[in-house]
N, CA, C and O atoms as a Maestro MAE file, in Angstrom:
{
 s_m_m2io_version
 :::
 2.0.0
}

f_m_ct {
 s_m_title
 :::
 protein
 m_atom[248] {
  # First column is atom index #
  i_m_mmod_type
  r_m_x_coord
  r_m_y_coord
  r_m_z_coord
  i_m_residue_number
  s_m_chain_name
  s_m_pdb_residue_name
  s_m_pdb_atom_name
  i_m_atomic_number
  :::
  1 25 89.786 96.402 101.779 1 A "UNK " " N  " 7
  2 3 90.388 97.728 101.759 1 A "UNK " " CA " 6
  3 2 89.527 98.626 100.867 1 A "UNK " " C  " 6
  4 15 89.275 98.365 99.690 1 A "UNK " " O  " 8
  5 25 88.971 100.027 101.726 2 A "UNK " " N  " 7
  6 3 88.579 100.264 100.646 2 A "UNK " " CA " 6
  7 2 89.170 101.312 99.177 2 A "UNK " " C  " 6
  8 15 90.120 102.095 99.162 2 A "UNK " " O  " 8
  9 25 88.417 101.035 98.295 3 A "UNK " " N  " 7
  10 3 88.452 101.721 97.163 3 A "UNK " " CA " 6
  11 2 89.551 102.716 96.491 3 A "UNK " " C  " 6
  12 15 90.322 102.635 95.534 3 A "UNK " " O  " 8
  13 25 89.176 103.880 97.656 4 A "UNK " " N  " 7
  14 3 89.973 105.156 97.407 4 A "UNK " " CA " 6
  15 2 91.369 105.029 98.372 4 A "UNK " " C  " 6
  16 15 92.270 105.867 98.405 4 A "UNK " " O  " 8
  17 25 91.310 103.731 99.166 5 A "UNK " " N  " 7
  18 3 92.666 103.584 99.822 5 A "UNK " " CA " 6
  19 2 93.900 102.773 98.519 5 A "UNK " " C  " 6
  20 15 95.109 102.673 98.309 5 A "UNK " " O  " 8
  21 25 93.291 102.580 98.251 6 A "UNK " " N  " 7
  22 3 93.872 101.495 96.974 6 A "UNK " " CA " 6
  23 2 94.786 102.023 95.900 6 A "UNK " " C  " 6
  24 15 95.867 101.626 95.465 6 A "UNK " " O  " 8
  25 25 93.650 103.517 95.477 7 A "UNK " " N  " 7
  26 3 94.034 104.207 94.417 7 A "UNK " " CA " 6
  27 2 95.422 105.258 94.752 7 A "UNK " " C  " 6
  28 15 96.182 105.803 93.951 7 A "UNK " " O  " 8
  29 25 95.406 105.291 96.266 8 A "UNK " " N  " 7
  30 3 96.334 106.472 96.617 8 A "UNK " " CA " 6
  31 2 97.178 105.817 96.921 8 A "UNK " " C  " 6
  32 15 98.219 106.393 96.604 8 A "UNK " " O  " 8
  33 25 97.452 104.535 97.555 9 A "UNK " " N  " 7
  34 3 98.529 103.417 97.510 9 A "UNK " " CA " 6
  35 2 99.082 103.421 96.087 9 A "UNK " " C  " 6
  36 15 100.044 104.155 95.858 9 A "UNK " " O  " 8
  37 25 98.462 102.518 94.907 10 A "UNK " " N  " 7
  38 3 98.535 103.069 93.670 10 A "UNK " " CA " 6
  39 2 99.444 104.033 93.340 10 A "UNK " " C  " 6
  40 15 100.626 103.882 93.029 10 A "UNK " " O  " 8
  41 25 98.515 105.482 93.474 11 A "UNK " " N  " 7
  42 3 99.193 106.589 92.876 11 A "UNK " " CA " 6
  43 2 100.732 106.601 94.034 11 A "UNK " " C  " 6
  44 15 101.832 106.830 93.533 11 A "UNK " " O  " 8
  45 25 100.659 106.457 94.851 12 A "UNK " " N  " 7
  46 3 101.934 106.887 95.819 12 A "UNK " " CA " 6
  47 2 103.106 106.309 95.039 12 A "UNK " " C  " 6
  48 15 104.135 106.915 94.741 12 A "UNK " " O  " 8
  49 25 102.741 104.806 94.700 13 A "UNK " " N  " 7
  50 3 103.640 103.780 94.051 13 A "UNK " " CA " 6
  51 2 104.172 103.983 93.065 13 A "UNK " " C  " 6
  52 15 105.167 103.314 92.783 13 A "UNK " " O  " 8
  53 25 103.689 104.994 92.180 14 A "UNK " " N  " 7
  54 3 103.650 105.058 91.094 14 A "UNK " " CA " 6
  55 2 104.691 105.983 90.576 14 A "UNK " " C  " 6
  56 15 105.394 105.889 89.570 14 A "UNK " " O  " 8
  57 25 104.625 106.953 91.548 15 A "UNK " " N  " 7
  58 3 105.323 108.593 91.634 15 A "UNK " " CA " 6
  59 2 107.164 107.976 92.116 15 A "UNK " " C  " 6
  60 15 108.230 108.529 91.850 15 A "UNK " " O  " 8
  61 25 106.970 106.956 92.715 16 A "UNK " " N  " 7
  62 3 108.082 106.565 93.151 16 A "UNK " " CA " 6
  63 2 109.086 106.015 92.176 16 A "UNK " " C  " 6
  64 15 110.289 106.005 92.436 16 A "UNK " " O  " 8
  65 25 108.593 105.569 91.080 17 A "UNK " " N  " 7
  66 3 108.955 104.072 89.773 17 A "UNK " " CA " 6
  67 2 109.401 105.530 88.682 17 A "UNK " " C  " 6
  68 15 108.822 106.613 88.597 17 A "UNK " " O  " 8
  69 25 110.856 104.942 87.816 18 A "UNK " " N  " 7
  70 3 111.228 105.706 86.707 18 A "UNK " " CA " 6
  71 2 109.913 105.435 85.754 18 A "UNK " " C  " 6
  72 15 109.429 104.303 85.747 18 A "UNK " " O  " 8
  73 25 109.351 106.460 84.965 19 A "UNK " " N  " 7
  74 3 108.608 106.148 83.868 19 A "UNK " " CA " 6
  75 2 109.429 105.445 82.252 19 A "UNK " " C  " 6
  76 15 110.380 105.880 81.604 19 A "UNK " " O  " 8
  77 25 108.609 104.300 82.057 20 A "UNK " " N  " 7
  78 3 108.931 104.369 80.905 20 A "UNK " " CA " 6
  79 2 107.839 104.521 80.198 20 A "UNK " " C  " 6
  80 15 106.823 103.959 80.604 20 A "UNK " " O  " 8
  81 25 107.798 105.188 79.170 21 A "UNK " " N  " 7
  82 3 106.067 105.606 78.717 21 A "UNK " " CA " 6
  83 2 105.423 103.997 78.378 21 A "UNK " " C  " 6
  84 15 104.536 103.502 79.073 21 A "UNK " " O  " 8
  85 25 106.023 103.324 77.227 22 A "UNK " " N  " 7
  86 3 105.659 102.572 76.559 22 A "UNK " " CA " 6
  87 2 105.076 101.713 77.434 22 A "UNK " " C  " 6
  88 15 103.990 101.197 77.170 22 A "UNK " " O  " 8
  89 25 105.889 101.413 78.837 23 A "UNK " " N  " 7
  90 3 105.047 100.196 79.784 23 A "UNK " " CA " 6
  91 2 104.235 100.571 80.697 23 A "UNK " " C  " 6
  92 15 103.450 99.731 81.138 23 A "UNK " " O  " 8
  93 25 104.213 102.260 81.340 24 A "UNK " " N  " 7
  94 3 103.080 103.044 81.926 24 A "UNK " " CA " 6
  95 2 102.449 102.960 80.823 24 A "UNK " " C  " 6
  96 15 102.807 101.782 80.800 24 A "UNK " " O  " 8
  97 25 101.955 103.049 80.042 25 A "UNK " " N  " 7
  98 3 100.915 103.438 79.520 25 A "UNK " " CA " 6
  99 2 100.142 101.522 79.476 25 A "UNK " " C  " 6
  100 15 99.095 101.308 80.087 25 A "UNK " " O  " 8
  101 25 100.530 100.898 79.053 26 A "UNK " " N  " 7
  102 3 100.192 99.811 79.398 26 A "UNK " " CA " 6
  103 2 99.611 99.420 80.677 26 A "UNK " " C  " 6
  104 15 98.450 99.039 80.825 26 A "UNK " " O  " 8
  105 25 100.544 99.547 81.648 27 A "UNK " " N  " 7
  106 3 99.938 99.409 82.605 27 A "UNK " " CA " 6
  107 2 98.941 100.122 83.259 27 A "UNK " " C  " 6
  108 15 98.268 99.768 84.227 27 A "UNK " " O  " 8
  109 25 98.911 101.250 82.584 28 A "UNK " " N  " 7
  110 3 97.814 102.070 82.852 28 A "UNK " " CA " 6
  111 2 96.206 101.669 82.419 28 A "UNK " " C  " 6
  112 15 95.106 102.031 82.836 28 A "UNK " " O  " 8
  113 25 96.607 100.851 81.498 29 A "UNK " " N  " 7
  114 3 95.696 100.218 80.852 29 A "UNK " " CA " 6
  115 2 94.719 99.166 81.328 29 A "UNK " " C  " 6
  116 15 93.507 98.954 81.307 29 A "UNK " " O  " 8
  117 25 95.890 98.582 81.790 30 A "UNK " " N  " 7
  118 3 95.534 97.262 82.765 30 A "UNK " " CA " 6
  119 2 94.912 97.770 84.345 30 A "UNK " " C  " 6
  120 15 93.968 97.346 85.011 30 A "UNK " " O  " 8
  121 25 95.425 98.336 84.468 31 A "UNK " " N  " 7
  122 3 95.073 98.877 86.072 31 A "UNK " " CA " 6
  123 2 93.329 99.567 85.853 31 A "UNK " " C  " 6
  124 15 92.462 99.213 86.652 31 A "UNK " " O  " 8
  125 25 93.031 100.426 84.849 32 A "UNK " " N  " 7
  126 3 91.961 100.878 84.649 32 A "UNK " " CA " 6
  127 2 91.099 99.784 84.006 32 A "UNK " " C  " 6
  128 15 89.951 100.145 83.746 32 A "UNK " " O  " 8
  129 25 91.443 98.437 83.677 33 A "UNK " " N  " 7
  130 3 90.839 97.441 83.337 33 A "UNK " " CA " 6
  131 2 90.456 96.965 85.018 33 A "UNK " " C  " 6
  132 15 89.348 97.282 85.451 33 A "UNK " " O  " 8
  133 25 91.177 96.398 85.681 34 A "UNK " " N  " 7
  134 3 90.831 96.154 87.260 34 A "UNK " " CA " 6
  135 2 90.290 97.571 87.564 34 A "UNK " " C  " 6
  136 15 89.809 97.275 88.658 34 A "UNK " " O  " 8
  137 25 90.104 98.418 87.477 35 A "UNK " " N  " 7
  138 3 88.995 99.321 88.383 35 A "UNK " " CA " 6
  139 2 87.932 99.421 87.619 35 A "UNK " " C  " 6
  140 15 87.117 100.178 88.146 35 A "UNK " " O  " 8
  141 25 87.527 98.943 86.485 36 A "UNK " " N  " 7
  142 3 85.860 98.571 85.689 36 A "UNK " " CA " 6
  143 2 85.937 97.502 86.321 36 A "UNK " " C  " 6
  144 15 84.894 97.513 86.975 36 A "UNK " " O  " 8
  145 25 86.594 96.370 86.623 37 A "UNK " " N  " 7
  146 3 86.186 95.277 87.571 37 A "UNK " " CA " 6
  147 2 85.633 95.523 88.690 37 A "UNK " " C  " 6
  148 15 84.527 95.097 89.024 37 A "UNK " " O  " 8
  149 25 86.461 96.325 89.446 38 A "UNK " " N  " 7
  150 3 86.358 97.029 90.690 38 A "UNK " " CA " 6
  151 2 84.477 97.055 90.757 38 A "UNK " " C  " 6
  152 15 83.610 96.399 91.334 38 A "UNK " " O  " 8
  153 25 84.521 98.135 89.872 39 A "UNK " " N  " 7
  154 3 82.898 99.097 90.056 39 A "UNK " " CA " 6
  155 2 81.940 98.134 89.674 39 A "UNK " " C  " 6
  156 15 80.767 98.267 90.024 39 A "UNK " " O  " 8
  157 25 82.312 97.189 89.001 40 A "UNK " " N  " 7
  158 3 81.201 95.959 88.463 40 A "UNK " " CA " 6
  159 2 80.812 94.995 89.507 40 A "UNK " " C  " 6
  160 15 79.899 94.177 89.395 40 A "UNK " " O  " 8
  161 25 81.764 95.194 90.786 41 A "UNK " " N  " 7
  162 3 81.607 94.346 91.694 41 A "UNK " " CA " 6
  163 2 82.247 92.948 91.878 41 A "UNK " " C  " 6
  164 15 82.029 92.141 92.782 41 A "UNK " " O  " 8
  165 25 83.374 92.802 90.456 42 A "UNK " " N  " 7
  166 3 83.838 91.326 90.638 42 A "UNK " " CA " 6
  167 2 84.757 91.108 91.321 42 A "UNK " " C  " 6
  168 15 85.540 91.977 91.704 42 A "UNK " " O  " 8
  169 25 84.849 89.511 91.685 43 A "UNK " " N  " 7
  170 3 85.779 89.605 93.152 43 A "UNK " " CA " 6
  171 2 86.955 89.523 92.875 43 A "UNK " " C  " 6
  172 15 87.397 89.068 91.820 43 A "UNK " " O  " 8
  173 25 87.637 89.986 93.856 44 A "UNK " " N  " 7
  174 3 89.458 89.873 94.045 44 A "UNK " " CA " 6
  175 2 90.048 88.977 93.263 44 A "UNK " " C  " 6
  176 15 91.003 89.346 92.579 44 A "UNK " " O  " 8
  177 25 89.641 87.755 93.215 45 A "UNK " " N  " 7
  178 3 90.141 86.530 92.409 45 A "UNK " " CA " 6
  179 2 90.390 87.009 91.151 45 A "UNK " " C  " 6
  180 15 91.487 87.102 90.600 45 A "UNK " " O  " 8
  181 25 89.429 87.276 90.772 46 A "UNK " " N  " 7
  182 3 89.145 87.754 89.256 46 A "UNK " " CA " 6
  183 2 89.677 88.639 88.311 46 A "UNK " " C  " 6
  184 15 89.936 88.566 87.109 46 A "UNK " " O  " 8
  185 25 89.813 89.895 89.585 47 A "UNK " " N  " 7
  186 3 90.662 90.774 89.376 47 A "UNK " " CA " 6
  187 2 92.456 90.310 89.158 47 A "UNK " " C  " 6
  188 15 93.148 90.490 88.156 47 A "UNK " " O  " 8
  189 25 92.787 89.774 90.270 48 A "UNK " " N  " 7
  190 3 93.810 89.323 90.308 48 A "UNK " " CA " 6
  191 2 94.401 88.777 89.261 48 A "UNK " " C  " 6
  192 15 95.407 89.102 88.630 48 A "UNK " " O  " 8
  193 25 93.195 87.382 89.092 49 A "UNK " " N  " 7
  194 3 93.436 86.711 87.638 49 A "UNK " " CA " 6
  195 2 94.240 87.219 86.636 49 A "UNK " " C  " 6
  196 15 95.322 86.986 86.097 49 A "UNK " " O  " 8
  197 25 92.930 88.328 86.557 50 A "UNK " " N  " 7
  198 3 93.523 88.934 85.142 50 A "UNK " " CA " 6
  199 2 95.000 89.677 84.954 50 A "UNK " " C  " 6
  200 15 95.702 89.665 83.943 50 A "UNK " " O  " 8
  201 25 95.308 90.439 86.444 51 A "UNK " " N  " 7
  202 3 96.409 91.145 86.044 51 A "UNK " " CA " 6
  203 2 97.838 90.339 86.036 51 A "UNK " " C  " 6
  204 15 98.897 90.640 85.485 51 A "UNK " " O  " 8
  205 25 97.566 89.453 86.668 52 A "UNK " " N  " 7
  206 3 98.627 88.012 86.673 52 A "UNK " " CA " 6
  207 2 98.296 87.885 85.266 52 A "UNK " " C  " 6
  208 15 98.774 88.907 84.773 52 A "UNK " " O  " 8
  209 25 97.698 87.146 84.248 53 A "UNK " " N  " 7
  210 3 97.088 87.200 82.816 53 A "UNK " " CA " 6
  211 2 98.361 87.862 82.375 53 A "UNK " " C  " 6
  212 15 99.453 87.348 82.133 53 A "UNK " " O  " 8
  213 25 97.888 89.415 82.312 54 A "UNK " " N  " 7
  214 3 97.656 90.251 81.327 54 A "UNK " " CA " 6
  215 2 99.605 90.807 81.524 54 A "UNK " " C  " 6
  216 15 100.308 91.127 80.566 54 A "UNK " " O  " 8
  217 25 100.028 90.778 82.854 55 A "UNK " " N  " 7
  218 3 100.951 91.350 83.237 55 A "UNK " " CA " 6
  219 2 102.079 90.389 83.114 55 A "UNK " " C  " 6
  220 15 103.164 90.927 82.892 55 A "UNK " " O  " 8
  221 25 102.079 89.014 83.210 56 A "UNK " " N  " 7
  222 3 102.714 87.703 82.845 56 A "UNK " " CA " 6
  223 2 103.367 87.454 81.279 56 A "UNK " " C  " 6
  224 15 104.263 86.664 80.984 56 A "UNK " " O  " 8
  225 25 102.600 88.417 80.341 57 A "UNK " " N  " 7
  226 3 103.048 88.194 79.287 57 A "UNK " " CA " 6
  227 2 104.449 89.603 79.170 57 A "UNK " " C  " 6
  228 15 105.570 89.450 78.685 57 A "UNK " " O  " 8
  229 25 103.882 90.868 79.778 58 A "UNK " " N  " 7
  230 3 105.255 91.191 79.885 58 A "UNK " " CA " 6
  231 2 106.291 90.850 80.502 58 A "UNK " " C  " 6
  232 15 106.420 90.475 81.668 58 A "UNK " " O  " 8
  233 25 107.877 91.140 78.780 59 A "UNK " " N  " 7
  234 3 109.069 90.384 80.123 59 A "UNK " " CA " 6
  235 2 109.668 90.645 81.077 59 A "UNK " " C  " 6
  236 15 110.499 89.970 81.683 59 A "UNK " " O  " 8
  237 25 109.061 92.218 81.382 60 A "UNK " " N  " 7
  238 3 110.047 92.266 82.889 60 A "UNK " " CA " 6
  239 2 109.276 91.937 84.004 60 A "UNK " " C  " 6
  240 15 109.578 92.085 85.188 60 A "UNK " " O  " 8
  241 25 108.192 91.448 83.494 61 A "UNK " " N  " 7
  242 3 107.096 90.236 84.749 61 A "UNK " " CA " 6
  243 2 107.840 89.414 84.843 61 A "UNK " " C  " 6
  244 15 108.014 89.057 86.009 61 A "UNK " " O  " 8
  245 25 108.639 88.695 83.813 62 A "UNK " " N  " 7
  246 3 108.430 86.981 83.928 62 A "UNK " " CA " 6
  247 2 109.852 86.490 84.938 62 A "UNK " " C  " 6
  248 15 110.025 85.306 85.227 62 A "UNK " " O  " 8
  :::
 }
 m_bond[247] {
  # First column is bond index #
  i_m_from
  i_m_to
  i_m_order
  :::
  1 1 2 1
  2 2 3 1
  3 3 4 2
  4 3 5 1
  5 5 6 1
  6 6 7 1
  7 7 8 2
  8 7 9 1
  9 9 10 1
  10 10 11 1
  11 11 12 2
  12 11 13 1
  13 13 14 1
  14 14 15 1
  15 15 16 2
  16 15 17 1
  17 17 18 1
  18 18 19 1
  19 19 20 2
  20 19 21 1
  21 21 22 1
  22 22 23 1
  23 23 24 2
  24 23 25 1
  25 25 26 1
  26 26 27 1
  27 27 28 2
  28 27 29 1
  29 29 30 1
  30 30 31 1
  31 31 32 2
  32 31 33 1
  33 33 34 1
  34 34 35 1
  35 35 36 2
  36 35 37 1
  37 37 38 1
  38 38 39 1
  39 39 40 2
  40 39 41 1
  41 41 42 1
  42 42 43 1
  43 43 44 2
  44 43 45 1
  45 45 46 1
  46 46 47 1
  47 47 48 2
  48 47 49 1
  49 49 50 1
  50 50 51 1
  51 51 52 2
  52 51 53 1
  53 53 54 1
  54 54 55 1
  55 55 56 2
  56 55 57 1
  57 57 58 1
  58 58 59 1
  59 59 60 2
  60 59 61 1
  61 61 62 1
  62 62 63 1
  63 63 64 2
  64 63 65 1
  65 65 66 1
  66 66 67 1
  67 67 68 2
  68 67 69 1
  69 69 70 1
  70 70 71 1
  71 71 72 2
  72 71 73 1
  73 73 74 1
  74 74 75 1
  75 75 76 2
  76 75 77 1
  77 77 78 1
  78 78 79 1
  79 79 80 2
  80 79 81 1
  81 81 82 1
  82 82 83 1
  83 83 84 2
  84 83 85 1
  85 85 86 1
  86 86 87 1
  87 87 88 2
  88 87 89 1
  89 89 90 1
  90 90 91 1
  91 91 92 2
  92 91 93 1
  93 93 94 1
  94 94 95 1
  95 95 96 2
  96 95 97 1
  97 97 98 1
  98 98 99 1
  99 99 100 2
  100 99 101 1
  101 101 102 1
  102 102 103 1
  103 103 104 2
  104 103 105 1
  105 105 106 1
  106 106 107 1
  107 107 108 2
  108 107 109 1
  109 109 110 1
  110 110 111 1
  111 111 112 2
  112 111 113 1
  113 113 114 1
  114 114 115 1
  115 115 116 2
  116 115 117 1
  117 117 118 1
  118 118 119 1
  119 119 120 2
  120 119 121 1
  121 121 122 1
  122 122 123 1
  123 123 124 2
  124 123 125 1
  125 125 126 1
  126 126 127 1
  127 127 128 2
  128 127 129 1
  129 129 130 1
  130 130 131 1
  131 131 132 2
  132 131 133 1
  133 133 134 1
  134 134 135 1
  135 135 136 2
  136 135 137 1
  137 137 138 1
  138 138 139 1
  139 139 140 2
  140 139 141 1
  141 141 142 1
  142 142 143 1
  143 143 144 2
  144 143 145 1
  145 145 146 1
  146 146 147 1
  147 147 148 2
  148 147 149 1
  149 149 150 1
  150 150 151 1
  151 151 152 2
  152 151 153 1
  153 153 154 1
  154 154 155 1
  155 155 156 2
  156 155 157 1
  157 157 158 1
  158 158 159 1
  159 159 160 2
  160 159 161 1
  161 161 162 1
  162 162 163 1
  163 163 164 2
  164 163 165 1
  165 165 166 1
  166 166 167 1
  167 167 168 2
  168 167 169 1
  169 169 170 1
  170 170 171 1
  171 171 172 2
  172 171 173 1
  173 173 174 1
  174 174 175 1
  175 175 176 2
  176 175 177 1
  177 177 178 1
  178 178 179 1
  179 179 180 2
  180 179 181 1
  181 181 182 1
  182 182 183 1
  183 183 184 2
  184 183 185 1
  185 185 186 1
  186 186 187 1
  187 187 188 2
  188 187 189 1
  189 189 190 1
  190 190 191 1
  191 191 192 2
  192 191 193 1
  193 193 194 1
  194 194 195 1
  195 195 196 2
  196 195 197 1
  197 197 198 1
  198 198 199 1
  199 199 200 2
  200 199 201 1
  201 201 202 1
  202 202 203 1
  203 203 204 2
  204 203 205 1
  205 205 206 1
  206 206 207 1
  207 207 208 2
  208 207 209 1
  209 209 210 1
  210 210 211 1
  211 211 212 2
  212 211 213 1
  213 213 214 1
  214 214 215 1
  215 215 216 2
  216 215 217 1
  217 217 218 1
  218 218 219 1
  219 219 220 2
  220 219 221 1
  221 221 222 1
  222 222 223 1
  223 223 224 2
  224 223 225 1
  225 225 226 1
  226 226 227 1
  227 227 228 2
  228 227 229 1
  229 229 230 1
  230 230 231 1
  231 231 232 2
  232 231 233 1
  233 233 234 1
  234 234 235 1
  235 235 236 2
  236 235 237 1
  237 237 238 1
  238 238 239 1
  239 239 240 2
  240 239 241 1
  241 241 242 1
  242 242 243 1
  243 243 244 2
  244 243 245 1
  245 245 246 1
  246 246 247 1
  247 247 248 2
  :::
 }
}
């Protein structure tokens, strides 16, 4: 899929969800961590990895 289809999926998703700052901003964090992945070229796995990782430790992940 590419790129800029991703981001507007993304943003669409996003506009839809109550904000809570404290965990948007987090996740904002994380998400702009997978798109330096993105541009570096690493693969899906990797990406994935991490946001499973990173997103697993919050509790309304678990």
């Amino acid at each position: 899929m590419p790129y800029h289809h991703i981001e507007k999926a993304i943003h669409h998703s996003l506009k839809a969800i109550p904000r809570n700052e404290e965990l948007c901003t987090l996740c904002e964090e994380y998400a702009e961590m997978a798109v330096d992945y993105m541009s570096e070229n690493k693969t899906q796995t990797e990406i994935i990895d991490l946001l499973h990782v990173s997103c697993s430790q919050l509790l309304t992940f678990k």
